[in-house]
N, C-alpha and C positions, 0 to 999 in steps of 0.2 A: 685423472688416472694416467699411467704412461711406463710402458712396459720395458722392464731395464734389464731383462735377460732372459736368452732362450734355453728351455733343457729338452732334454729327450724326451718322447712318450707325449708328446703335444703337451706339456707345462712348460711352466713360463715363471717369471717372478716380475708383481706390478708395484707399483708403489700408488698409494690413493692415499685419500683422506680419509678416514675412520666415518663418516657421514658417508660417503660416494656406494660404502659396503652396504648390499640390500642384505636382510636378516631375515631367514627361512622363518615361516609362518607360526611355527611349532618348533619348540627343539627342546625334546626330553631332557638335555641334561640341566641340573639347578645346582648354585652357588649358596653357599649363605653368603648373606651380608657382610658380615666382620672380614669372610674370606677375599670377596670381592674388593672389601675398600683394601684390604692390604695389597692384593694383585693391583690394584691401580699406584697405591704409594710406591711398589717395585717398579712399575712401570714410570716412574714420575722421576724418583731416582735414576732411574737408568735411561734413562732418553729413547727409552726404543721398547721394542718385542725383543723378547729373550726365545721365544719359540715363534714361527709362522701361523696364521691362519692359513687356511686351506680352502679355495673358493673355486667358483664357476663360473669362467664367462661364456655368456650368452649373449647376441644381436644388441654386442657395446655394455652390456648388464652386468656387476659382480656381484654375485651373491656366495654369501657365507657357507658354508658347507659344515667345518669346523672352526672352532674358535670366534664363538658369538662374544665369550664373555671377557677374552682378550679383546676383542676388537673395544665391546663397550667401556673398560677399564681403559685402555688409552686415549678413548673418546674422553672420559674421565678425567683422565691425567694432562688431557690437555694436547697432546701429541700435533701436530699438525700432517703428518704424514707417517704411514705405516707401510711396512712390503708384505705382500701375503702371496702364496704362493697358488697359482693359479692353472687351474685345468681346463683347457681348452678345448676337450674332444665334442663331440658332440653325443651330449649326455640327456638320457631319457630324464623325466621326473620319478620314475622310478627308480633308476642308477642313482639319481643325485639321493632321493630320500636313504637307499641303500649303502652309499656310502656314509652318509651321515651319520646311519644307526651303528655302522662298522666302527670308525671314528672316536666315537664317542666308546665305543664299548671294549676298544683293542688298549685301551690303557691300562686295563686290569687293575688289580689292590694290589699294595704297596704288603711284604712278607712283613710281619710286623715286627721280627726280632734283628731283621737288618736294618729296618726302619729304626730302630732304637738306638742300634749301636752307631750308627751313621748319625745319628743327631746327638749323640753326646761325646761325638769327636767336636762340634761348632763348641768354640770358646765365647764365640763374640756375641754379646747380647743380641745387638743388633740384625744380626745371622739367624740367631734364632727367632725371635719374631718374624723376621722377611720368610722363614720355610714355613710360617704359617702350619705347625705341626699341632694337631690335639694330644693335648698332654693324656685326656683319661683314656685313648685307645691305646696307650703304650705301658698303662699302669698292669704290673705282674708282678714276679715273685723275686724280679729284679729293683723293685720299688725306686722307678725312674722319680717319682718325684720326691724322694731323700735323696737322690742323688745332684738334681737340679732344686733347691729347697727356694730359689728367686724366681722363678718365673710363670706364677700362676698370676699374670697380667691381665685384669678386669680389660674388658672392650673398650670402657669409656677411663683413658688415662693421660695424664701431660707429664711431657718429660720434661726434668730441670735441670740443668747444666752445671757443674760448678767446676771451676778451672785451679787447679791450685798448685804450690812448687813442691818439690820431692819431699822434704820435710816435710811439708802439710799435709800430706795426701796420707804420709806413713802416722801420721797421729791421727789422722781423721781416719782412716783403714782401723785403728788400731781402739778407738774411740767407741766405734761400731760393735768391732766383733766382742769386744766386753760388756757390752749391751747386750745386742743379740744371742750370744754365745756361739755363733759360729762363725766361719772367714767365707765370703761370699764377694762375689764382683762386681751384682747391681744392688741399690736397694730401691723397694719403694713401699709405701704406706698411701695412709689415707689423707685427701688432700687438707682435711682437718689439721690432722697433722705437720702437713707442708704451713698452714695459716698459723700456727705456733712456732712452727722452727722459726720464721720471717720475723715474728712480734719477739722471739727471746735474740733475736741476731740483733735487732734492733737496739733492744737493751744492751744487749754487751758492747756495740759498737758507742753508744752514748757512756756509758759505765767506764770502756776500757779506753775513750779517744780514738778512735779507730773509723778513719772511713772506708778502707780498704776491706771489700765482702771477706776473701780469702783469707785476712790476716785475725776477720772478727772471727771467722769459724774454727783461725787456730787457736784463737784463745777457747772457744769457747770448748774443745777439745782437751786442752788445758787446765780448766776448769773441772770436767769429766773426770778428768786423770786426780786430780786431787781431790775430788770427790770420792771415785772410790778406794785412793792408797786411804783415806781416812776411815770410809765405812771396815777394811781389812785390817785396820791397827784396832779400832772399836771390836771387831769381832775378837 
């Protein structure tokens, strides 16, 4: 541990290791799971705390105050070193338990109609999973989830990549929404489904000559496309 700035009020700011932080005995507030691995994935991404823990030291001791489950999610992520912001006075175990319960309790609920509108300004998928937001506390008479119709994202999911040039992307985009029937920015399905797309890409790539992924999927977009000009002339 090694203390790299002084402020006013006896605080301080230390930098440790996520292990050196002792973790109060009890500490009412709980996480879910899902929420927690995603706080570790931001944290992994981002190389750091995006907010401070809040600790006590005592006779060389830091202990956690606030931010048990930041510290554990960087423990997580792997971090080797964290800054958490630290109170030096000399604090009863009753001050400490007292601020802790303050702490925990001064973060209040989030108003739920700015909470809504503030999340359907995020374009980026990516953004919106990282806010880690529940979709069904935000469902009202504004029917946030027609408005966002991708992102009811099971827990247990793998993302697939696929890189393609403007052309391809504008037929594969276009491929899609005549399937689906509507214009959306991610998609994703059942991984069933991911082991079918793989086995028909295959095929077309042996069918069309093709070993290049991007160039089999614009065929095979292609393919779609003539598919349904043909079912529109039958009808």
């Amino acid at each position: 541990m090694e203390k790299v700035a002084e402020l006013e009020g006896n605080m301080s700011i230390w930098s440790a290791h996520p292990d050196e932080l002792i973790e109060q005995d009890v500490n009412p507030q709980v996480m879910p799971q899902e929420m927690f691995d995603q706080l570790s994935r931001n944290i992994k991404t981002r190389g750091a705390l995006e907010q401070l823990p809040y600790g006590h030291m005592k006779d060389g001791k830091l202990t956690i105050i606030s931010g048990h489950h930041r510290v554990r999610a960087a423990r997580a992520a792997g971090l080797p070193l964290i800054y958490i912001l630290v109170d030096e006075s000399d604090l009863t175990r009753d001050q400490e338990i007292a601020k802790q319960l303050a702490h925990n309790q001064i973060t209040g609920e989030p108003d739920p109609d700015i909470l809504r509108d503030l999340y359907l300004e995020i374009d980026d998928m990516n953004a919106r999973i990282e806010a880690y937001v529940d979709l069904d506390s935000l469902d009202n008479e504004h029917d946030i989830l027609t408005a966002l119709p991708s992102l009811r994202v099971p827990p247990e999911w793998e993302t697939v990549v696929f890189q393609f040039l403007p052309h391809q992307i504008e037929a594969f985009d276009w491929a899609v929404d005549q399937l689906m029937g509507d214009e959306v920015a991610a998609y994703h399905a059942p991984f069933e489904t991911y082991e079918e797309f793989v086995r028909v890409l295959k095929e077309v790539k042996g069918v069309k000559k093709v070993k290049h992924t991007g160039m089999a999927i614009a065929r095979m977009c292609e393919i779609v496309s003539e598919y349904i000009d043909k079912k529109r002339k039958e009808e």
